[in-house]
Gaussian input, Z-matrix of N, CA and C with variables (Angstrom, degrees):
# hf/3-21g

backbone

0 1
 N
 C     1     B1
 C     2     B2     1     A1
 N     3     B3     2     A2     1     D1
 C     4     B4     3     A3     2     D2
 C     5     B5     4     A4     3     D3
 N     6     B6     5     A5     4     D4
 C     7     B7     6     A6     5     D5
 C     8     B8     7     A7     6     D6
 N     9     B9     8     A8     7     D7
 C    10    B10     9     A9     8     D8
 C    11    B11    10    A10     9     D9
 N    12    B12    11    A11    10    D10
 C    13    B13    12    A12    11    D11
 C    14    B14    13    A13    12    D12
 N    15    B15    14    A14    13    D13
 C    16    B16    15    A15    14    D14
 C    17    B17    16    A16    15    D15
 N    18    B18    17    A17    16    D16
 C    19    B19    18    A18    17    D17
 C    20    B20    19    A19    18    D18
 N    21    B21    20    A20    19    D19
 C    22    B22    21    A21    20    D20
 C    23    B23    22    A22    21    D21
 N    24    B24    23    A23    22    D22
 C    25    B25    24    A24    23    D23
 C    26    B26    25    A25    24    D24
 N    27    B27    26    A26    25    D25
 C    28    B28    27    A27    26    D26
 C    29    B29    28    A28    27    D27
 N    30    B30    29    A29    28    D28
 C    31    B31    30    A30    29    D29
 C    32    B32    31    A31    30    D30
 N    33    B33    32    A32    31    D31
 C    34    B34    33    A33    32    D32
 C    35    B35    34    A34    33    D33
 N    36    B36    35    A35    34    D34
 C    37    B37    36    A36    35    D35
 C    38    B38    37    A37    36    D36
 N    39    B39    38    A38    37    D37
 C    40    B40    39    A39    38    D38
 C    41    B41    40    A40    39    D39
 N    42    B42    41    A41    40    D40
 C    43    B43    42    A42    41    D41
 C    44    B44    43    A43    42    D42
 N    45    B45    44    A44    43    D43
 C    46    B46    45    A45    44    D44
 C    47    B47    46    A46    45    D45
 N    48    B48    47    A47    46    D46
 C    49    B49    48    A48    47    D47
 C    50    B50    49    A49    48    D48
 N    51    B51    50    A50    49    D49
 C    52    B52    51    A51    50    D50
 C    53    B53    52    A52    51    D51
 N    54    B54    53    A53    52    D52
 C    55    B55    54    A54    53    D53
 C    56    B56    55    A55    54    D54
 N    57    B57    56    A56    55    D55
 C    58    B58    57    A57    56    D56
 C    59    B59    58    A58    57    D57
 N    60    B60    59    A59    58    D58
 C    61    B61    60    A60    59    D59
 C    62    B62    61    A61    60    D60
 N    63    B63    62    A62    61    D61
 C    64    B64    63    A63    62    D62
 C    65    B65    64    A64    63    D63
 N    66    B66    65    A65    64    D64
 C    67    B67    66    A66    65    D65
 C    68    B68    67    A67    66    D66
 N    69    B69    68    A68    67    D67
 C    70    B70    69    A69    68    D68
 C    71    B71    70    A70    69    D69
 N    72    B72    71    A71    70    D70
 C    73    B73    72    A72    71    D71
 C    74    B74    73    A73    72    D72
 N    75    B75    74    A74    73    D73
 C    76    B76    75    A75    74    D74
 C    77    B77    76    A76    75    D75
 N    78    B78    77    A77    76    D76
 C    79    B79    78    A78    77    D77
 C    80    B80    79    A79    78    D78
 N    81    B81    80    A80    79    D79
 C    82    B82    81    A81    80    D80
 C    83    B83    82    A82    81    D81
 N    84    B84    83    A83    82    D82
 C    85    B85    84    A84    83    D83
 C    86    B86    85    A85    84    D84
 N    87    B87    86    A86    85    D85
 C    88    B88    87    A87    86    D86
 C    89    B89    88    A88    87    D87
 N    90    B90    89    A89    88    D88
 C    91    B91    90    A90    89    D89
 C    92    B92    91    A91    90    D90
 N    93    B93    92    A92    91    D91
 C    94    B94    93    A93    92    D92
 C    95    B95    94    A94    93    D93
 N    96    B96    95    A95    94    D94
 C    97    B97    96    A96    95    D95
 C    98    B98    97    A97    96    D96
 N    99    B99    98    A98    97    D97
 C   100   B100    99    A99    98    D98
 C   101   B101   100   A100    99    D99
 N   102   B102   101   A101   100   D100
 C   103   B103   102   A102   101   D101
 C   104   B104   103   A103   102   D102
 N   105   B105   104   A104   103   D103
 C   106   B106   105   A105   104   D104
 C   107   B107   106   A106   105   D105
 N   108   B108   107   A107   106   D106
 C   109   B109   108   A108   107   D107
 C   110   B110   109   A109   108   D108
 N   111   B111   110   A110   109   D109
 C   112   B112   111   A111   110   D110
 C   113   B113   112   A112   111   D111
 N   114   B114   113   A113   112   D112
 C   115   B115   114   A114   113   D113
 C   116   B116   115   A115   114   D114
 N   117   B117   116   A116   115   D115
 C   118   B118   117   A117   116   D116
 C   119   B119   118   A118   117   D117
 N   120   B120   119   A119   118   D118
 C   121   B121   120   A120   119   D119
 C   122   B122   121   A121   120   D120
 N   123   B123   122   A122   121   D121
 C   124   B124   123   A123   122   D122
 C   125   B125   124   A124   123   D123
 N   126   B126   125   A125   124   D124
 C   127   B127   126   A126   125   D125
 C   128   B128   127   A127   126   D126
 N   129   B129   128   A128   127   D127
 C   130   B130   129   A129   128   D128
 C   131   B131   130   A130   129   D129
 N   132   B132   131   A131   130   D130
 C   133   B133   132   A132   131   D131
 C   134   B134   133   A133   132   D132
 N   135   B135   134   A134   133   D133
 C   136   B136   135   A135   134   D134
 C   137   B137   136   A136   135   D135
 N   138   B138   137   A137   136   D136
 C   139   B139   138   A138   137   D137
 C   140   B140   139   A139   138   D138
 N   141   B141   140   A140   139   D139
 C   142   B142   141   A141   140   D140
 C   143   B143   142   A142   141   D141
 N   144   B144   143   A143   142   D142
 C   145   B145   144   A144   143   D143
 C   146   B146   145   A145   144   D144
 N   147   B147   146   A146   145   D145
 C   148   B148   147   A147   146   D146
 C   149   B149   148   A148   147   D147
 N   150   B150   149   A149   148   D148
 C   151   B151   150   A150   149   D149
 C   152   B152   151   A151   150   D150
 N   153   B153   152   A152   151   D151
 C   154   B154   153   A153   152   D152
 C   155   B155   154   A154   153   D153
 N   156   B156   155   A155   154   D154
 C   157   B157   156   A156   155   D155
 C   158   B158   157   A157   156   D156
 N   159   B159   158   A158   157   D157
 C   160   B160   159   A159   158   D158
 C   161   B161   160   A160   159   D159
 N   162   B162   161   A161   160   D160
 C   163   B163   162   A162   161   D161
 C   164   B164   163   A163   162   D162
 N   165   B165   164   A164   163   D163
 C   166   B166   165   A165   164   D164
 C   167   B167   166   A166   165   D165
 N   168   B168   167   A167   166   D166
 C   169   B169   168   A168   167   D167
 C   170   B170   169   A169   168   D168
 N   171   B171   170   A170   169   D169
 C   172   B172   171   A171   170   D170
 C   173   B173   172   A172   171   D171
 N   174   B174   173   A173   172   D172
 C   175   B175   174   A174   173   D173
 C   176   B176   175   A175   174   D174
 N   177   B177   176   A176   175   D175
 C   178   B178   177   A177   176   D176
 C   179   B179   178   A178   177   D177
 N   180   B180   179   A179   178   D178
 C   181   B181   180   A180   179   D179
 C   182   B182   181   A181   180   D180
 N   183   B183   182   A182   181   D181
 C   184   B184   183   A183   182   D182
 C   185   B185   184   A184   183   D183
 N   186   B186   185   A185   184   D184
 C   187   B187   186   A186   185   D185
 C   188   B188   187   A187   186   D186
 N   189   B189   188   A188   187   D187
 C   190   B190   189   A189   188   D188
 C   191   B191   190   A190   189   D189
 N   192   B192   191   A191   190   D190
 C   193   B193   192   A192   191   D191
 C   194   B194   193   A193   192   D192
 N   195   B195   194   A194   193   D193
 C   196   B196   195   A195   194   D194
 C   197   B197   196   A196   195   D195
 N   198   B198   197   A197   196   D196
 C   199   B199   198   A198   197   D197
 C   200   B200   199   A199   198   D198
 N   201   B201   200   A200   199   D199
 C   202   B202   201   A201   200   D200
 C   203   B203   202   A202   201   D201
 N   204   B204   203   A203   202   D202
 C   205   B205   204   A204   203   D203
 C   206   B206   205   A205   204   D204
 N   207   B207   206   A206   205   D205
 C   208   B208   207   A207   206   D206
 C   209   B209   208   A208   207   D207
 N   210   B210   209   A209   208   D208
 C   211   B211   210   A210   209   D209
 C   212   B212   211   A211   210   D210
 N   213   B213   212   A212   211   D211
 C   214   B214   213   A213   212   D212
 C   215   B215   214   A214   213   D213
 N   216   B216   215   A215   214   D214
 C   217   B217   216   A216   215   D215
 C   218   B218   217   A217   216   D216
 N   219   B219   218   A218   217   D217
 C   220   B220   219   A219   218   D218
 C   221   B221   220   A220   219   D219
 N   222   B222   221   A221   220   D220
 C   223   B223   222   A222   221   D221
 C   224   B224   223   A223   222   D222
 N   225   B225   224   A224   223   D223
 C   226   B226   225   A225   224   D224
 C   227   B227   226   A226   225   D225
 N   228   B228   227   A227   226   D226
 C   229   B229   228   A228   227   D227
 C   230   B230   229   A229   228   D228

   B1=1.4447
   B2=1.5313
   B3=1.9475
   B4=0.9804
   B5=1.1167
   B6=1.1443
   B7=1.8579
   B8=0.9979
   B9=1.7841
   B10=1.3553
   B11=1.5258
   B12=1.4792
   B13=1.9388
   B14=1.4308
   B15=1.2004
   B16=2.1851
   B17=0.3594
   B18=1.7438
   B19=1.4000
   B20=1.8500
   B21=0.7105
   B22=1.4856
   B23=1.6029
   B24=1.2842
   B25=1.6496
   B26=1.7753
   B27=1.1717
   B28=0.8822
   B29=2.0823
   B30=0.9699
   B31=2.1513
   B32=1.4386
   B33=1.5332
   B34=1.3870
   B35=1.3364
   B36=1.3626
   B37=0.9861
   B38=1.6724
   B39=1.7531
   B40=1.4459
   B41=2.0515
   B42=1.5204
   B43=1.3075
   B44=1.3684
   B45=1.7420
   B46=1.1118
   B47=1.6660
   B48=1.2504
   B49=1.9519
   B50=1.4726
   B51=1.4406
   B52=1.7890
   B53=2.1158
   B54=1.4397
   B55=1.7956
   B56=1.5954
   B57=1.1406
   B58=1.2166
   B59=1.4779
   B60=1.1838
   B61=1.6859
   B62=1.1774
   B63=1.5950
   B64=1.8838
   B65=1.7099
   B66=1.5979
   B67=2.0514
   B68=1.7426
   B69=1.5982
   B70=1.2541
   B71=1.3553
   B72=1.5638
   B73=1.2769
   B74=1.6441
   B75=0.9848
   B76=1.5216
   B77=1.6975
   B78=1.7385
   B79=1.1312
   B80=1.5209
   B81=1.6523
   B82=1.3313
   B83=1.4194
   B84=1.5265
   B85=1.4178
   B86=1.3307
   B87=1.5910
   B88=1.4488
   B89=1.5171
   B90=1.5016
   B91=1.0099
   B92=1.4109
   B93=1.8124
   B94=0.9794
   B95=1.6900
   B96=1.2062
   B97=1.9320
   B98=1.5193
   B99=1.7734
   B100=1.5260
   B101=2.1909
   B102=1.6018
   B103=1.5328
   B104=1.5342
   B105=1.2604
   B106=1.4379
   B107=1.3167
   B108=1.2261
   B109=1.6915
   B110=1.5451
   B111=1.3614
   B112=1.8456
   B113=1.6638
   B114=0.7546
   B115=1.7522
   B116=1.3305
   B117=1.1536
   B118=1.0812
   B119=1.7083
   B120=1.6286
   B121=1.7824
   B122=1.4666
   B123=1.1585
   B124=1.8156
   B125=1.5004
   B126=1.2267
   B127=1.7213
   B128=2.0475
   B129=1.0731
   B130=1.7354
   B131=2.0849
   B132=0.8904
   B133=1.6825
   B134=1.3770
   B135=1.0580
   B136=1.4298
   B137=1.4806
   B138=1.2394
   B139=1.4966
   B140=0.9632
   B141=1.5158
   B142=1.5870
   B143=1.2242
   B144=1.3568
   B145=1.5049
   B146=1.4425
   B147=1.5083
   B148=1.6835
   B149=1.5466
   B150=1.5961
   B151=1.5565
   B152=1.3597
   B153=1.6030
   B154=1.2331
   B155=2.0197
   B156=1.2263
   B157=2.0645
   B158=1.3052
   B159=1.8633
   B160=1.2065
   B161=1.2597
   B162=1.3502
   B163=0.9563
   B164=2.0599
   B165=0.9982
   B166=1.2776
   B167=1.6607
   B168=0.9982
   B169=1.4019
   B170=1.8821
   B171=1.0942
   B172=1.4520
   B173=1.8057
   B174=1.6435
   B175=1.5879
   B176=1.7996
   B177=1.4603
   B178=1.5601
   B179=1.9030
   B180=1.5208
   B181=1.6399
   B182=1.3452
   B183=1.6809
   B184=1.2418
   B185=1.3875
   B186=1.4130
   B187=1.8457
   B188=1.6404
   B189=0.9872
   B190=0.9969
   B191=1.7973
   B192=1.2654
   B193=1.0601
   B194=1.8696
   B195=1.5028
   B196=0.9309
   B197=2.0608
   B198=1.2254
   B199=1.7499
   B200=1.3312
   B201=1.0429
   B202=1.8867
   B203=1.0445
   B204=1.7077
   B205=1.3329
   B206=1.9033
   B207=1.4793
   B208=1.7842
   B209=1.5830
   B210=1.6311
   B211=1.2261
   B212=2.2442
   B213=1.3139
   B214=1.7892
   B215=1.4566
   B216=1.3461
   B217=1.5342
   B218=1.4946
   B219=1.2152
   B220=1.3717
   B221=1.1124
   B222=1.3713
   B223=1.1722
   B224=1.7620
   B225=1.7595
   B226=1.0920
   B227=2.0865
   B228=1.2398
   B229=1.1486
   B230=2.2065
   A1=110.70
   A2=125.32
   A3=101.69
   A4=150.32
   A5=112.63
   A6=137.89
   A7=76.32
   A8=136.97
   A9=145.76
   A10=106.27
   A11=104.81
   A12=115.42
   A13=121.05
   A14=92.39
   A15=107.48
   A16=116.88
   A17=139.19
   A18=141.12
   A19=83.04
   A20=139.63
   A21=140.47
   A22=98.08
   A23=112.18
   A24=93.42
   A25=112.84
   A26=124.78
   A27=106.69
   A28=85.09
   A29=105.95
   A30=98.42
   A31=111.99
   A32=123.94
   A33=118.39
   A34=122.19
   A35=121.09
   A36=111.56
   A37=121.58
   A38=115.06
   A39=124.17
   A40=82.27
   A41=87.51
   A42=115.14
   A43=123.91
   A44=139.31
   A45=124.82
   A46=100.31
   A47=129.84
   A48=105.64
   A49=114.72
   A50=82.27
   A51=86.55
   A52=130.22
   A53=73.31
   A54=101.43
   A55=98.35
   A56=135.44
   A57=135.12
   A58=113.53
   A59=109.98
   A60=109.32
   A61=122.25
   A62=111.77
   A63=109.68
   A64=117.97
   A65=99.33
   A66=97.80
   A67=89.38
   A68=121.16
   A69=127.45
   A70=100.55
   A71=124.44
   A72=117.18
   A73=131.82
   A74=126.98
   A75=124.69
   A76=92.45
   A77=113.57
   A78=117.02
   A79=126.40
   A80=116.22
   A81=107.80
   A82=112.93
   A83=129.01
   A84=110.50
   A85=134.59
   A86=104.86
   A87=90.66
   A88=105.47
   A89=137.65
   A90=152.48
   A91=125.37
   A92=114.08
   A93=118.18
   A94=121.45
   A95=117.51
   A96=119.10
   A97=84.45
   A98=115.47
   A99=86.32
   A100=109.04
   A101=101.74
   A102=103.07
   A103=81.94
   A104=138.45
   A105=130.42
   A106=134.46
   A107=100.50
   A108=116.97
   A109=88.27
   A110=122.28
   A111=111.22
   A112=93.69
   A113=149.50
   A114=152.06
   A115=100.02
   A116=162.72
   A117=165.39
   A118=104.83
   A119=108.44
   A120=113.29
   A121=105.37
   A122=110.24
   A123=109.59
   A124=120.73
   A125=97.64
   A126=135.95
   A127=80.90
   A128=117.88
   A129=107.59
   A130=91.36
   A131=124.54
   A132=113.93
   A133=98.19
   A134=121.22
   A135=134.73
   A136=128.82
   A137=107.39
   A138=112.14
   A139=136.24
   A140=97.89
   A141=115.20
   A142=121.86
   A143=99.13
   A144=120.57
   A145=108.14
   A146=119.55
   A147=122.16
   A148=115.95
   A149=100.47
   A150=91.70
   A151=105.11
   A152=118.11
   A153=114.23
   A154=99.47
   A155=121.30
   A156=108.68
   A157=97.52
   A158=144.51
   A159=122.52
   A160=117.12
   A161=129.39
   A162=159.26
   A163=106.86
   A164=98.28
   A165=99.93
   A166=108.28
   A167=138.24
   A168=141.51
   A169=97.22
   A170=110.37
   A171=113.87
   A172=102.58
   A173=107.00
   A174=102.53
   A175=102.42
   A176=106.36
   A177=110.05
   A178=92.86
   A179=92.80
   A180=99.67
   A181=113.23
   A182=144.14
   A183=125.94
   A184=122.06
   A185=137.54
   A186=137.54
   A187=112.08
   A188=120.06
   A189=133.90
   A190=128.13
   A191=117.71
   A192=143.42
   A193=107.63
   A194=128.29
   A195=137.94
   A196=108.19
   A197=100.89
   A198=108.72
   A199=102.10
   A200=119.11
   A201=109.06
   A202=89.31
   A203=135.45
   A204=119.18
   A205=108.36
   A206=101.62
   A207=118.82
   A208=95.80
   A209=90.21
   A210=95.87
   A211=115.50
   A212=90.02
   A213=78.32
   A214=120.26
   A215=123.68
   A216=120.40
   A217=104.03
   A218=139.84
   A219=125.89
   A220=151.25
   A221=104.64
   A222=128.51
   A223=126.76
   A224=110.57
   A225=103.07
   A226=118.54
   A227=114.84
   A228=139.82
   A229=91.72
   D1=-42.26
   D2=156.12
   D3=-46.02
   D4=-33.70
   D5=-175.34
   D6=-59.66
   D7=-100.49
   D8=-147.01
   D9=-21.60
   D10=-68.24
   D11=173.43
   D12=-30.58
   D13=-57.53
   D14=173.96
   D15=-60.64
   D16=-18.72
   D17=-146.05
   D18=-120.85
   D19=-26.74
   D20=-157.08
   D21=-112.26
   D22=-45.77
   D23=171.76
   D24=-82.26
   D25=-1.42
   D26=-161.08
   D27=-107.33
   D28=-28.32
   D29=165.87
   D30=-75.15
   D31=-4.24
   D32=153.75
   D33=-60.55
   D34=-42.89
   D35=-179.35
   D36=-113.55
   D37=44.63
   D38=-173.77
   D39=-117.72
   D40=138.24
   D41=159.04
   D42=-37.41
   D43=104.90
   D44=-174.49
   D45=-93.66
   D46=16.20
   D47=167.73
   D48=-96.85
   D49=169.52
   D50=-179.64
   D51=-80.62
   D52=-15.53
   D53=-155.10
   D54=-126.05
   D55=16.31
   D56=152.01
   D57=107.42
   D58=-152.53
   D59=168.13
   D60=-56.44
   D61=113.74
   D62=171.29
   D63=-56.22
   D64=176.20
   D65=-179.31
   D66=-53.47
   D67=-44.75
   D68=-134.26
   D69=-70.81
   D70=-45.72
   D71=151.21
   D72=-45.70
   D73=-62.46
   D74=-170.27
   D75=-42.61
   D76=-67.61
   D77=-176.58
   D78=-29.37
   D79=-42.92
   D80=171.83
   D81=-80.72
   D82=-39.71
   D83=160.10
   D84=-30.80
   D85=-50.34
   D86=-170.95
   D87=-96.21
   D88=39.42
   D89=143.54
   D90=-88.03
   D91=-36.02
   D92=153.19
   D93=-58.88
   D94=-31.45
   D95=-167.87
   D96=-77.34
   D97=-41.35
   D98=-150.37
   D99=-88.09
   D100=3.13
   D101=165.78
   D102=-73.06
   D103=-93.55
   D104=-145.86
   D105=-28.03
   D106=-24.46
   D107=-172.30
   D108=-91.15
   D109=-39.43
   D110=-165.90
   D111=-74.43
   D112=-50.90
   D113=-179.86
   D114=-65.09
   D115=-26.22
   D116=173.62
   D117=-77.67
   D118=-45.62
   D119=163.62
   D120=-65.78
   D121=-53.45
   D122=-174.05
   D123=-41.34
   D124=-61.65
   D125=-176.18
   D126=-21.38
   D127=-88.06
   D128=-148.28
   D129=-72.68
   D130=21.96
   D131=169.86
   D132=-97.46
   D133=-53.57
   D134=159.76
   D135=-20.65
   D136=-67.74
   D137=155.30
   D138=-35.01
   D139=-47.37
   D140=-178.10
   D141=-64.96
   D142=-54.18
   D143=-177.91
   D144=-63.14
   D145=-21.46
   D146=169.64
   D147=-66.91
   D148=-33.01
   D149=-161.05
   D150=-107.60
   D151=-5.20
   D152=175.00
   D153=-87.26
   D154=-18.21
   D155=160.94
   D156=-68.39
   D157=-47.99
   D158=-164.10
   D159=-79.51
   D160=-2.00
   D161=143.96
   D162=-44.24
   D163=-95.63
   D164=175.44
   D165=-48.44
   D166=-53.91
   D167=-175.99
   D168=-36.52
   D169=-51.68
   D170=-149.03
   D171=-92.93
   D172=-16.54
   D173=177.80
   D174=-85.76
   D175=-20.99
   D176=-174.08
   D177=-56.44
   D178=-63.11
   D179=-163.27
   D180=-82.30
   D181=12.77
   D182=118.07
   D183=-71.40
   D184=-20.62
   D185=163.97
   D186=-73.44
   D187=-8.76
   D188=160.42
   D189=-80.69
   D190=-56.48
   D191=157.87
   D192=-47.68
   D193=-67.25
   D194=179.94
   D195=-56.12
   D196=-51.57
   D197=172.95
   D198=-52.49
   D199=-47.66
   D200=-175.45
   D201=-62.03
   D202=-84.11
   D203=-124.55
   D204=-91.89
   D205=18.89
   D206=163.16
   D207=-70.03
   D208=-66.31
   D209=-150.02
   D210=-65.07
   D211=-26.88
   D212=166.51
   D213=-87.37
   D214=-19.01
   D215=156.50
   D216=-45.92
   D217=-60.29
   D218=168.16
   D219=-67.79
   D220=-7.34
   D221=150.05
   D222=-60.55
   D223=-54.25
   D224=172.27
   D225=-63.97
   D226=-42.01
   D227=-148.66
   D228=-56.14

């Protein structure tokens, strides 16, 4: 009965053509290479674009920080 099992998962995943890879395959391969190559271009815009918001995040909340404590120094004065 094991055999039977092994034998059945293992023709799940065997090739049913006669003549090799169909169009339908190549086609998703080379759809798969050509996402890889676009994420692989993305990959350093990405970065950038991350550290130039934490970037901004952190000049808001020291100009922020600095505007308050301007603005009550002149206040008391």
């Amino acid at each position: 009965m094991k055999k039977f099992i092994l034998l059945l998962m293992m023709a799940a995943h065997a090739h049913a053509g006669w003549f090799g890879p169909s169009k339908e395959e190549q086609e998703i391969k080379q759809c798969r290479q050509e996402l890889k190559e676009q994420r692989q271009q993305t990959g350093g815009w990405e970065i950038a674009a991350g550290v130039m918001a934490i970037g901004a995040v952190v000049l808001f909340t020291v100009g922020t920080a600095l505007g308050s404590t301007i603005r009550r120094e002149v206040r008391h004065d």
